[in-house]
PDB file with SEQRES, HELIX, SHEET and CRYST1 records, atoms N, CA, C and O in Angstrom:
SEQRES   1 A   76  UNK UNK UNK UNK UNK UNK UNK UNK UNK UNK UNK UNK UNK          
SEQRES   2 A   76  UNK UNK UNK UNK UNK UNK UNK UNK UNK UNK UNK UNK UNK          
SEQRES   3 A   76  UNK UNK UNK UNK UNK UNK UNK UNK UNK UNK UNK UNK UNK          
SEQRES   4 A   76  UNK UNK UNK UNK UNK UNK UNK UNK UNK UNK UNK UNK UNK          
SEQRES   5 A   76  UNK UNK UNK UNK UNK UNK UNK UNK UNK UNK UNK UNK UNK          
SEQRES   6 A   76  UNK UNK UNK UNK UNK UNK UNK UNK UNK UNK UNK                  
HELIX    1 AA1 UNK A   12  UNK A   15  1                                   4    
HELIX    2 AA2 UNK A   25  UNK A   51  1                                  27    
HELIX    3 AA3 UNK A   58  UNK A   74  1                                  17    
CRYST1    1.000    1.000    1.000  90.00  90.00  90.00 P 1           1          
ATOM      1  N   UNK A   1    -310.084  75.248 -68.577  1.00  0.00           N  
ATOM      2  CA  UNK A   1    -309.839  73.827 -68.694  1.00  0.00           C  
ATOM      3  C   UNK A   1    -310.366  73.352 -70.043  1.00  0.00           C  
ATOM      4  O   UNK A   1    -311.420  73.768 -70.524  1.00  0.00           O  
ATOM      5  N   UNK A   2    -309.507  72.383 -70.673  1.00  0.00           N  
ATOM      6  CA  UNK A   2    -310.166  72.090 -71.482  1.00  0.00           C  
ATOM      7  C   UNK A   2    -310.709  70.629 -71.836  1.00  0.00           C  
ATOM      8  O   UNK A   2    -309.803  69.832 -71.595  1.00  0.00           O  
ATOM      9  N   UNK A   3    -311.640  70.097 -72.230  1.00  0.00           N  
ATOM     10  CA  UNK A   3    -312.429  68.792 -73.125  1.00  0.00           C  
ATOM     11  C   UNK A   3    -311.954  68.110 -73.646  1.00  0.00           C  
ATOM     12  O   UNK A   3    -311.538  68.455 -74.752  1.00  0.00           O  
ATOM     13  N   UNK A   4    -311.721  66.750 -73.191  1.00  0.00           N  
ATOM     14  CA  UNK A   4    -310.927  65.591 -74.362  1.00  0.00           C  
ATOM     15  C   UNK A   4    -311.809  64.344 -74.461  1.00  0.00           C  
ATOM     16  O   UNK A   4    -312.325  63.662 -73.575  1.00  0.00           O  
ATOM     17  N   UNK A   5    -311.829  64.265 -75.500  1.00  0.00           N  
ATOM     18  CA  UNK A   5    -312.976  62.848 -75.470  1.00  0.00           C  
ATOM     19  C   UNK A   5    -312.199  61.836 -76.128  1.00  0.00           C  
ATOM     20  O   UNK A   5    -311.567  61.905 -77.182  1.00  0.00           O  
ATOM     21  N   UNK A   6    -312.322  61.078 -75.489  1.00  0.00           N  
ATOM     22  CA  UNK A   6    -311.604  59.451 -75.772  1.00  0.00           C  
ATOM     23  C   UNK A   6    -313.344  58.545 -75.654  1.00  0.00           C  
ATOM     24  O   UNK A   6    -314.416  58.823 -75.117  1.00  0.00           O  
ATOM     25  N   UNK A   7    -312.730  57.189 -76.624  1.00  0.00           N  
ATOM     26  CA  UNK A   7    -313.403  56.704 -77.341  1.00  0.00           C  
ATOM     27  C   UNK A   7    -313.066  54.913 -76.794  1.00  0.00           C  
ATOM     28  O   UNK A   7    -312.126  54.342 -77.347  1.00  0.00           O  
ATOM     29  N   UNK A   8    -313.713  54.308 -75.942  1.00  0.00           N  
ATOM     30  CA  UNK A   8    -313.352  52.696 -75.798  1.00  0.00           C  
ATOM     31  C   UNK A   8    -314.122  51.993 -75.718  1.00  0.00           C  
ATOM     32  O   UNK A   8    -315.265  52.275 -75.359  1.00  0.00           O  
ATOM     33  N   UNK A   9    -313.608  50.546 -76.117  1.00  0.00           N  
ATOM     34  CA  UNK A   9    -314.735  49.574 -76.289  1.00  0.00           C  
ATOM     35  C   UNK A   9    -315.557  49.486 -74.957  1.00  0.00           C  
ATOM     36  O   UNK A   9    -315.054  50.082 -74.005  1.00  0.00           O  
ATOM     37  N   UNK A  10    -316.754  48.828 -74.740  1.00  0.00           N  
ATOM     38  CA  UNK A  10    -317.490  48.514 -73.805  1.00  0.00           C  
ATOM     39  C   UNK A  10    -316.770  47.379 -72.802  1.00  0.00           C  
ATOM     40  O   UNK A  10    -317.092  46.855 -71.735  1.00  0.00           O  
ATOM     41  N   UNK A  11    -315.551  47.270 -73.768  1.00  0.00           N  
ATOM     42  CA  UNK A  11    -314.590  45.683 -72.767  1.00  0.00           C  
ATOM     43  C   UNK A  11    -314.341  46.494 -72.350  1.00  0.00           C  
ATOM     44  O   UNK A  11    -315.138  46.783 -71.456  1.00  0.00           O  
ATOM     45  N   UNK A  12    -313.088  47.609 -72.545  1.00  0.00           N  
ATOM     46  CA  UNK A  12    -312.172  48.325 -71.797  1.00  0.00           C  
ATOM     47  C   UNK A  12    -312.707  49.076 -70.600  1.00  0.00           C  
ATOM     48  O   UNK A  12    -312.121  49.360 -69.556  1.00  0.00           O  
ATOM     49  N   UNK A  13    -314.135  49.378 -71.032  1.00  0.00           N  
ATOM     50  CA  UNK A  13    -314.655  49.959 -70.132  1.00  0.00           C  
ATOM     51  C   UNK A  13    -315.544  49.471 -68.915  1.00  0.00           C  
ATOM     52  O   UNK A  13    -316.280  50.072 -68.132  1.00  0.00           O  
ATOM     53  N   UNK A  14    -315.167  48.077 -69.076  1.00  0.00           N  
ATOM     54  CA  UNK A  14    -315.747  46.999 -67.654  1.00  0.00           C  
ATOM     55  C   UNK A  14    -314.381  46.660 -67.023  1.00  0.00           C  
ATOM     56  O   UNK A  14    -314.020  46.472 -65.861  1.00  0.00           O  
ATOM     57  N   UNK A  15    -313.675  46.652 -68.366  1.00  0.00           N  
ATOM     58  CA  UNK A  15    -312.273  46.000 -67.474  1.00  0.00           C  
ATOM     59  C   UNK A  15    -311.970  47.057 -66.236  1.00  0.00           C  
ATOM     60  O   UNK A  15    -312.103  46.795 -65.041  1.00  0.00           O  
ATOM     61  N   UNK A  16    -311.480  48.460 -66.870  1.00  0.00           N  
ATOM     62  CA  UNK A  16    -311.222  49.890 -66.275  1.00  0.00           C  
ATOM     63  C   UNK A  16    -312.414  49.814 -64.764  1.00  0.00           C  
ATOM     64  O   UNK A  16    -312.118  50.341 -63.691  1.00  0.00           O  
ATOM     65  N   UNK A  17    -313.352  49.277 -64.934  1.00  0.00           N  
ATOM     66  CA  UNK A  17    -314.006  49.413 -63.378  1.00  0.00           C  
ATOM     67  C   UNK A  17    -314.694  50.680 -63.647  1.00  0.00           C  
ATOM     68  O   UNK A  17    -315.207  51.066 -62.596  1.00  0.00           O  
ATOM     69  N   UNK A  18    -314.950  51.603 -64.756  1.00  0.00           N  
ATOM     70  CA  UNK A  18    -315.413  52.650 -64.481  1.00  0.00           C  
ATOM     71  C   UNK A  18    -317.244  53.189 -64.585  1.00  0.00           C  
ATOM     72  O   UNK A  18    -318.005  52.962 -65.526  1.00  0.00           O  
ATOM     73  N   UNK A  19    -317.441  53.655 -63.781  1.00  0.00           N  
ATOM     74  CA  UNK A  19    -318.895  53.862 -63.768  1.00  0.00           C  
ATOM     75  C   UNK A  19    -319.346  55.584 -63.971  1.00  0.00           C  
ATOM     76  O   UNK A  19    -320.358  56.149 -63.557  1.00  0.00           O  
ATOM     77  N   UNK A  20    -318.601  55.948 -64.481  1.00  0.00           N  
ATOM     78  CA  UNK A  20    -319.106  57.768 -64.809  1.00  0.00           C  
ATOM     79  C   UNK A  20    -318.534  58.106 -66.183  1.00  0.00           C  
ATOM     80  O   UNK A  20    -317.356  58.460 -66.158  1.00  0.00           O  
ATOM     81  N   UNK A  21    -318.955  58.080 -67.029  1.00  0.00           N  
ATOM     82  CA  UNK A  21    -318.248  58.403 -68.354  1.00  0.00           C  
ATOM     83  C   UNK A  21    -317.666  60.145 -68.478  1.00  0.00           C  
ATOM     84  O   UNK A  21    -317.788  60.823 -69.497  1.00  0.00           O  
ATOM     85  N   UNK A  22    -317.107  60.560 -67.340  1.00  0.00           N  
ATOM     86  CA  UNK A  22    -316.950  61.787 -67.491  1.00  0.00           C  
ATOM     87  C   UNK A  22    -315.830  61.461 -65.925  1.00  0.00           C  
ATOM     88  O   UNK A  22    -316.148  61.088 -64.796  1.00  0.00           O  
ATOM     89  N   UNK A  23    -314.129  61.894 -66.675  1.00  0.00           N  
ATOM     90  CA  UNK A  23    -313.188  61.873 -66.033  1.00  0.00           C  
ATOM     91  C   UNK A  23    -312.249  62.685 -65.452  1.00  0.00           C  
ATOM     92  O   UNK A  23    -311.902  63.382 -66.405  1.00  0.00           O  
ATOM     93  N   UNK A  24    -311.687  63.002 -64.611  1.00  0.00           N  
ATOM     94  CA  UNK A  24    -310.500  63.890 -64.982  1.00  0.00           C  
ATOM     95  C   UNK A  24    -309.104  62.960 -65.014  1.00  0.00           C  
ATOM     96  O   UNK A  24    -308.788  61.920 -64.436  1.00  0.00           O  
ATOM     97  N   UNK A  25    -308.194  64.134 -66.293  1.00  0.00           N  
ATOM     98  CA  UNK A  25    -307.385  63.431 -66.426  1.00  0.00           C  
ATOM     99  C   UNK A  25    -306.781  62.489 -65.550  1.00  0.00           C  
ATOM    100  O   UNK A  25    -306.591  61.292 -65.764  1.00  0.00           O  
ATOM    101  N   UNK A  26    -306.463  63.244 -64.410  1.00  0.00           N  
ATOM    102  CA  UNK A  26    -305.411  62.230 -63.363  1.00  0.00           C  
ATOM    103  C   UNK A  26    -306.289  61.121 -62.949  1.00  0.00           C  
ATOM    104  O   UNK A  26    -305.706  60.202 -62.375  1.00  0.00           O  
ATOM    105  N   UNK A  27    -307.305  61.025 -63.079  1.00  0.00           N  
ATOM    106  CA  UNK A  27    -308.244  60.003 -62.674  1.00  0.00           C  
ATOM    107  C   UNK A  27    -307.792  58.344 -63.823  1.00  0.00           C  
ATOM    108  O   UNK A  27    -307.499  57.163 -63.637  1.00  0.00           O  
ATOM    109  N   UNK A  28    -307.961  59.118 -64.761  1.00  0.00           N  
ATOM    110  CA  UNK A  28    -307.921  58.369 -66.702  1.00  0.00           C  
ATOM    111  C   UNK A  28    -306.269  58.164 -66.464  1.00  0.00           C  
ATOM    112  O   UNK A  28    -305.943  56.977 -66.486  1.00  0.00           O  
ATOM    113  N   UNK A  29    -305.510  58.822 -66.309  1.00  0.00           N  
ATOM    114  CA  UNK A  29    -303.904  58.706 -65.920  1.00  0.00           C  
ATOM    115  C   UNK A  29    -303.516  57.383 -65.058  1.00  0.00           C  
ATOM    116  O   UNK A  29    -302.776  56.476 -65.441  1.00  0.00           O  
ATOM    117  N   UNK A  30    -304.399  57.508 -63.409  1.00  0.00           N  
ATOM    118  CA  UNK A  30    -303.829  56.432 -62.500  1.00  0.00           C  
ATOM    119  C   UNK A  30    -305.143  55.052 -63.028  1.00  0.00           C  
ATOM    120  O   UNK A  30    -305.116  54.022 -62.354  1.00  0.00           O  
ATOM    121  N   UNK A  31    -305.856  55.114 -63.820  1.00  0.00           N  
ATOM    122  CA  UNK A  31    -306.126  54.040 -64.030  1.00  0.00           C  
ATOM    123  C   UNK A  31    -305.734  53.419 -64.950  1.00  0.00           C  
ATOM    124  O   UNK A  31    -305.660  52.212 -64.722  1.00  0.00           O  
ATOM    125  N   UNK A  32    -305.343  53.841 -66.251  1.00  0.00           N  
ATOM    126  CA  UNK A  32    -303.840  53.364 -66.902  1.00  0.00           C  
ATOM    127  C   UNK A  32    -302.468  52.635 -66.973  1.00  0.00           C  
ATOM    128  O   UNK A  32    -302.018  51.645 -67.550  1.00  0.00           O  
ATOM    129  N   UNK A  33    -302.043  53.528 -66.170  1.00  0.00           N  
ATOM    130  CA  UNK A  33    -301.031  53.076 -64.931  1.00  0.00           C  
ATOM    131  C   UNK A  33    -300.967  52.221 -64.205  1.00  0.00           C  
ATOM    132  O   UNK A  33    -299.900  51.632 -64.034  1.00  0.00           O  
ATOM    133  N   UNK A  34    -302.401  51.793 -63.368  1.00  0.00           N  
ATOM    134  CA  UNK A  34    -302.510  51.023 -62.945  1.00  0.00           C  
ATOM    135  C   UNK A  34    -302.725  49.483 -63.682  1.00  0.00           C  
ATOM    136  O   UNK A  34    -302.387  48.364 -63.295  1.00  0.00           O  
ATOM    137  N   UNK A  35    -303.389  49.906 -64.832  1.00  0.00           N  
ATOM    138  CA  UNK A  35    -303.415  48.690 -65.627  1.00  0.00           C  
ATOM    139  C   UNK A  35    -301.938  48.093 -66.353  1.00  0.00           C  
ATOM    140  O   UNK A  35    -301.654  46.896 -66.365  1.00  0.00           O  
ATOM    141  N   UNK A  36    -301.208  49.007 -66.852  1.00  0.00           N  
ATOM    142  CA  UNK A  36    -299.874  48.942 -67.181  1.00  0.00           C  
ATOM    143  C   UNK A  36    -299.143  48.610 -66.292  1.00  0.00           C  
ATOM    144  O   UNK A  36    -298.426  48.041 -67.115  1.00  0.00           O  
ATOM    145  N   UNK A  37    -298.573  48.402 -65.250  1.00  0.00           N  
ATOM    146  CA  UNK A  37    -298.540  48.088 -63.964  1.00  0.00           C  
ATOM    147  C   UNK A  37    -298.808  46.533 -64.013  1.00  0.00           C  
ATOM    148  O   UNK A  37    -297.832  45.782 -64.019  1.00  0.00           O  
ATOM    149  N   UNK A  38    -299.984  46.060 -64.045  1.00  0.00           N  
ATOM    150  CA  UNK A  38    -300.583  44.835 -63.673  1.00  0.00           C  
ATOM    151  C   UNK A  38    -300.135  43.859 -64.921  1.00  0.00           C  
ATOM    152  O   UNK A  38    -299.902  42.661 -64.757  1.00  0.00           O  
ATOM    153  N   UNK A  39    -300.052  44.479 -66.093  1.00  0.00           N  
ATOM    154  CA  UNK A  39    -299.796  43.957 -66.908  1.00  0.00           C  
ATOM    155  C   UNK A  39    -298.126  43.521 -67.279  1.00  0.00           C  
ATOM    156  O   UNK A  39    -297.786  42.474 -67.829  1.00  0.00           O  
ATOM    157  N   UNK A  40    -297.091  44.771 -66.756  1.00  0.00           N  
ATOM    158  CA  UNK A  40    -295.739  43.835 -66.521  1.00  0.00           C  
ATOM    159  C   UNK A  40    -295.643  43.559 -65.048  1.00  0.00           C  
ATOM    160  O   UNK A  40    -294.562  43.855 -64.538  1.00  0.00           O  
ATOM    161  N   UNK A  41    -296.267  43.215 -64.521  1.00  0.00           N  
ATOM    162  CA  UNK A  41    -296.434  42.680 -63.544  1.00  0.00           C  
ATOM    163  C   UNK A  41    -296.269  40.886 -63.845  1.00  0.00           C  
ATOM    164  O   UNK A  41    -295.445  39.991 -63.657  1.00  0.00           O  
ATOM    165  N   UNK A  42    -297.724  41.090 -64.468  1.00  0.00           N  
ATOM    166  CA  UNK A  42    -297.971  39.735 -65.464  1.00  0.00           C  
ATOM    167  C   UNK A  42    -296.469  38.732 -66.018  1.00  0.00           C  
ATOM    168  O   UNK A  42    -296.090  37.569 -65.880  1.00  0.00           O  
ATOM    169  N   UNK A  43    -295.950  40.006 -66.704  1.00  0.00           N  
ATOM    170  CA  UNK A  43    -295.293  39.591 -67.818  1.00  0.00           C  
ATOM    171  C   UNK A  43    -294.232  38.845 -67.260  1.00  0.00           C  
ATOM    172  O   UNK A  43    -293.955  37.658 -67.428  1.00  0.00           O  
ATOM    173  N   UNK A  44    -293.554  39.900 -66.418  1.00  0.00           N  
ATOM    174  CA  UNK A  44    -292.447  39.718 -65.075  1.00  0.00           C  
ATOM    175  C   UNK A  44    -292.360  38.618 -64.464  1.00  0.00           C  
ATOM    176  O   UNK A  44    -291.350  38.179 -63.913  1.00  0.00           O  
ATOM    177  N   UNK A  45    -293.691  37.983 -64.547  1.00  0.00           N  
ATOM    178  CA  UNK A  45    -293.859  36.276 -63.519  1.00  0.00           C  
ATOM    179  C   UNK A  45    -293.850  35.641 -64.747  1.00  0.00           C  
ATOM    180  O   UNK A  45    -292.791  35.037 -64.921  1.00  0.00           O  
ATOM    181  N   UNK A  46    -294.667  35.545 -65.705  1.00  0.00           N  
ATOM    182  CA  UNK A  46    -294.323  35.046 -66.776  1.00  0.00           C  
ATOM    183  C   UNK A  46    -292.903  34.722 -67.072  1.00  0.00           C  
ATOM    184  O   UNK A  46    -292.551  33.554 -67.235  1.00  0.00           O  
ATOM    185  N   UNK A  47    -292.199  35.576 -67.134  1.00  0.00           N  
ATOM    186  CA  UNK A  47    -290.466  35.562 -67.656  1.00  0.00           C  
ATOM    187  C   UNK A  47    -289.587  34.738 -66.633  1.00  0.00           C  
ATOM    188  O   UNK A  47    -288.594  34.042 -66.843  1.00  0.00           O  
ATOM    189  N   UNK A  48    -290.376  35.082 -65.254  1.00  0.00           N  
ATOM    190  CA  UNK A  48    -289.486  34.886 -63.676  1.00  0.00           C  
ATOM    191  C   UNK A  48    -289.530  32.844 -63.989  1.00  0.00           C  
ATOM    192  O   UNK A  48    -288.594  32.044 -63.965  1.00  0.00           O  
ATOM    193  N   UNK A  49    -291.286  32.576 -64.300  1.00  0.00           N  
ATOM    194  CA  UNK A  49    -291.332  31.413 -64.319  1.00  0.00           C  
ATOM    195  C   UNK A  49    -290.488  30.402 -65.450  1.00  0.00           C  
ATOM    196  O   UNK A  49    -289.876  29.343 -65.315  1.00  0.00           O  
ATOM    197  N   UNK A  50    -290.772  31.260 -66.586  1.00  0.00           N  
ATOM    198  CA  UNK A  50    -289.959  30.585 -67.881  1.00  0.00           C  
ATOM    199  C   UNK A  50    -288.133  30.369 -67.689  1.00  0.00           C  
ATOM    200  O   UNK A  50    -287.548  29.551 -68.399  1.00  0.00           O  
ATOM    201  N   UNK A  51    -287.713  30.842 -67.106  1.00  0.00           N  
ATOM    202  CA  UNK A  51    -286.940  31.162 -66.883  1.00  0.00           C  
ATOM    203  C   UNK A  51    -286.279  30.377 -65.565  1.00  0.00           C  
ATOM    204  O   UNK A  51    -285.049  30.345 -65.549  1.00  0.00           O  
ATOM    205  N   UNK A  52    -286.860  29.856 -64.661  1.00  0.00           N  
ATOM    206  CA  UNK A  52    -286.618  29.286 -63.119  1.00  0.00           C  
ATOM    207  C   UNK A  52    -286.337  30.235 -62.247  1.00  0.00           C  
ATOM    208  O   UNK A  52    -285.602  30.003 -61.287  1.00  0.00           O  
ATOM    209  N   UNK A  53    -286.918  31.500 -62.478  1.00  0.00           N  
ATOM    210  CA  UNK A  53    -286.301  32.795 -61.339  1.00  0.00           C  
ATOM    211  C   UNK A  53    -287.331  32.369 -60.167  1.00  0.00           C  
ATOM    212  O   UNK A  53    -287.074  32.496 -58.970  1.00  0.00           O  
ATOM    213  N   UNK A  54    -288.414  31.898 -60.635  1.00  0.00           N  
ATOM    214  CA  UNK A  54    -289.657  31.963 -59.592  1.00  0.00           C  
ATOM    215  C   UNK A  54    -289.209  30.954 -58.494  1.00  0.00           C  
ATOM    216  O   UNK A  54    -289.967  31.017 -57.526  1.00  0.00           O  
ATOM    217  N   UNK A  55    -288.436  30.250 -58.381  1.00  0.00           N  
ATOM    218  CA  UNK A  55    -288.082  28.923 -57.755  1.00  0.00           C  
ATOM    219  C   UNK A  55    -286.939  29.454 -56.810  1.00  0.00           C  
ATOM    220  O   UNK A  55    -286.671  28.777 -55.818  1.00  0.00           O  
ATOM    221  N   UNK A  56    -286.176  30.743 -57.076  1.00  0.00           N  
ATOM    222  CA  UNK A  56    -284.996  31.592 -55.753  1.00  0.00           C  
ATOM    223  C   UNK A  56    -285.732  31.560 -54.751  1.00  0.00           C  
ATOM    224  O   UNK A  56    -286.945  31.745 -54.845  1.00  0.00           O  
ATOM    225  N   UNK A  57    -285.066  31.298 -53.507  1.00  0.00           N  
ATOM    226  CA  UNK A  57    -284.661  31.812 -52.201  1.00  0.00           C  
ATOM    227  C   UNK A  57    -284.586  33.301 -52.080  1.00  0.00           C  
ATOM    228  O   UNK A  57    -284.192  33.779 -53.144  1.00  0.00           O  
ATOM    229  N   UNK A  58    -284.805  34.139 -51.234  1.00  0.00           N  
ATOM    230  CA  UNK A  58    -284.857  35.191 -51.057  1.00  0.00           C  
ATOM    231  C   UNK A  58    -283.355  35.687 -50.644  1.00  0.00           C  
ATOM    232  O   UNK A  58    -282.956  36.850 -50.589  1.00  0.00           O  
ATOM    233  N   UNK A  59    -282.445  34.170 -50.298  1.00  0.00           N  
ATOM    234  CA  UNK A  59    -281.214  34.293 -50.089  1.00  0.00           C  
ATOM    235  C   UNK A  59    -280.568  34.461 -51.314  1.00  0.00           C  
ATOM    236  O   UNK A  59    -279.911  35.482 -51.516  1.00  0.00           O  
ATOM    237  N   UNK A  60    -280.680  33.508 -52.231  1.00  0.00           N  
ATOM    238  CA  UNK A  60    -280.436  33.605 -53.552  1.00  0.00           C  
ATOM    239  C   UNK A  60    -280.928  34.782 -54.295  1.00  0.00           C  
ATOM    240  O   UNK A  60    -280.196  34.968 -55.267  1.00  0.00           O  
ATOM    241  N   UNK A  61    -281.396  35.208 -54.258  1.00  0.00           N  
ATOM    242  CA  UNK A  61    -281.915  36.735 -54.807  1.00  0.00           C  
ATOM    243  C   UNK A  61    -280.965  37.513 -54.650  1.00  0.00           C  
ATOM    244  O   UNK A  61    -280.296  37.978 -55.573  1.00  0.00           O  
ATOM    245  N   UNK A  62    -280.756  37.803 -53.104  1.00  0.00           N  
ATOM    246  CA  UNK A  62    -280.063  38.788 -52.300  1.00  0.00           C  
ATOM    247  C   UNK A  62    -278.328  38.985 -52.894  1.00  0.00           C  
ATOM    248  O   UNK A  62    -277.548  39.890 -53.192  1.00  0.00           O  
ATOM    249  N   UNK A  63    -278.370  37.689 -52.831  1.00  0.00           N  
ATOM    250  CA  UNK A  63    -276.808  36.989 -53.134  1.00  0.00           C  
ATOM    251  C   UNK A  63    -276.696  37.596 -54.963  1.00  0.00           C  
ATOM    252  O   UNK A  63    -276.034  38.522 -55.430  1.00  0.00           O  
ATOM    253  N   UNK A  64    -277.555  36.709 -55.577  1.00  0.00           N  
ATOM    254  CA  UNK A  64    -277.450  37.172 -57.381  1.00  0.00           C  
ATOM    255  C   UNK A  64    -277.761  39.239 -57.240  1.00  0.00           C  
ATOM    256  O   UNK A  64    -277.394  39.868 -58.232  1.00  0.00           O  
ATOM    257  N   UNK A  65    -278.398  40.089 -56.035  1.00  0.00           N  
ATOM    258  CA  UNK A  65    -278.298  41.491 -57.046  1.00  0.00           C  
ATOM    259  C   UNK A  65    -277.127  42.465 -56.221  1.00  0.00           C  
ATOM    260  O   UNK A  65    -276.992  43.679 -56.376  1.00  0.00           O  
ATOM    261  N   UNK A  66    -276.250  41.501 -55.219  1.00  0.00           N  
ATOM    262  CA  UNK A  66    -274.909  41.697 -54.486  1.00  0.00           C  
ATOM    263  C   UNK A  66    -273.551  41.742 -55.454  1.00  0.00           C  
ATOM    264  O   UNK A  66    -272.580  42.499 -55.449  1.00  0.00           O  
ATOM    265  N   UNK A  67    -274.062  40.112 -56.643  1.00  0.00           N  
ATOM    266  CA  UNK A  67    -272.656  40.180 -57.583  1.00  0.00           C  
ATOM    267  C   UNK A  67    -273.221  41.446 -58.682  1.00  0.00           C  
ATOM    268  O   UNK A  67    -272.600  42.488 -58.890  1.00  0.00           O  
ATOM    269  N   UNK A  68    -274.149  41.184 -59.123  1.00  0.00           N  
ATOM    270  CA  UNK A  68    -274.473  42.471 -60.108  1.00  0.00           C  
ATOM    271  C   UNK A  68    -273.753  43.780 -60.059  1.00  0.00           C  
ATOM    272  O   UNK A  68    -273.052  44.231 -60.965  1.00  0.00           O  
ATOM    273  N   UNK A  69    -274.066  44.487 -58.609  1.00  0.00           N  
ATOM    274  CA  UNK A  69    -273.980  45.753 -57.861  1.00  0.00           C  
ATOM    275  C   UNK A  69    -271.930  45.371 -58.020  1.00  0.00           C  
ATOM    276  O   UNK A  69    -271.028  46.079 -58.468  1.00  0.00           O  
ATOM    277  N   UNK A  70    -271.916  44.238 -57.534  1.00  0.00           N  
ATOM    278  CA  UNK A  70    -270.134  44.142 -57.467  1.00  0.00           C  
ATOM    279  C   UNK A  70    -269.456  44.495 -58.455  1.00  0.00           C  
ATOM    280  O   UNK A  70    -268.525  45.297 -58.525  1.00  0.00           O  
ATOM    281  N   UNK A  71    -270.089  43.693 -59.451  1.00  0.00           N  
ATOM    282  CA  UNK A  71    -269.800  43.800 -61.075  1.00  0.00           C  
ATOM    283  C   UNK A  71    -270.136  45.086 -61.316  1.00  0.00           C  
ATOM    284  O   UNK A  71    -269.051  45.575 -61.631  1.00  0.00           O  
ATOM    285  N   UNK A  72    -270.951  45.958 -61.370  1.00  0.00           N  
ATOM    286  CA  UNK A  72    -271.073  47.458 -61.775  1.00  0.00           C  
ATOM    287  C   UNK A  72    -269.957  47.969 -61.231  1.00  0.00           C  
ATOM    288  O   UNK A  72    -269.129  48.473 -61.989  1.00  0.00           O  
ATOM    289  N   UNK A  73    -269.766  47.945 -60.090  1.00  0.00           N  
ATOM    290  CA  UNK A  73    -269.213  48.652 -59.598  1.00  0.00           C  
ATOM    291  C   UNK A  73    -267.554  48.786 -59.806  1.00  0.00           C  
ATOM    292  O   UNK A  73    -266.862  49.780 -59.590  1.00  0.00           O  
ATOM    293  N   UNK A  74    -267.083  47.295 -60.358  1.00  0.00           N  
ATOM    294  CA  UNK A  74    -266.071  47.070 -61.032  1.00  0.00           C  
ATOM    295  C   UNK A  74    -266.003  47.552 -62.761  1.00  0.00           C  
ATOM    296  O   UNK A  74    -265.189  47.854 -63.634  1.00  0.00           O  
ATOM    297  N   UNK A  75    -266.863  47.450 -62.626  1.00  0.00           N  
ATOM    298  CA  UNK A  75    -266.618  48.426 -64.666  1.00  0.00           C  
ATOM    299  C   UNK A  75    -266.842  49.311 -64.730  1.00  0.00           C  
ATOM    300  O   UNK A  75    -267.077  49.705 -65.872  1.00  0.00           O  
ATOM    301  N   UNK A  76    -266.974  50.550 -63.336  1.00  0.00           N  
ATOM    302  CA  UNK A  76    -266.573  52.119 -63.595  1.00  0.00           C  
ATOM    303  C   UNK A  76    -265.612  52.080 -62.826  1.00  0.00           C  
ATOM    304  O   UNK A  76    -264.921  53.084 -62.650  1.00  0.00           O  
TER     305      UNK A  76                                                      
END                                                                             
């Protein structure tokens, strides 16, 4: 196996939740991920709100990714 040392601020490393400075990758991987994740997560409501998406019906949802799928399905 081999040794990788990564290098982060003392923010990143309160934000990250982490308390052992000694990781394994998949550990350093799903907490990443998880932050990347949260972050278009973020973005996603951000856009949903700017936008008036946040304000659909779950009917209206359903209905707007029905014509989409219709429409694909008409241009092959």
């Amino acid at each position: 196996m081999r040794t990788l040392n990564v290098s982060i601020s003392e923010n990143e490393y309160k934000r990250f939740g982490l308390k052992d400075e000694s990781l394994t990758f998949s550990e350093l991987f799903n907490l990443v991920s998880a932050e990347l994740m949260r972050q278009n997560l973020e973005r996603s409501i951000e856009l949903a709100e700017k936008y008036g998406l946040s304000d659909m019906t779950m009917d209206e949802i359903t209905e707007e990714v029905k014509a989409v799928r219709t429409h694909a399905k008409s241009n092959n």
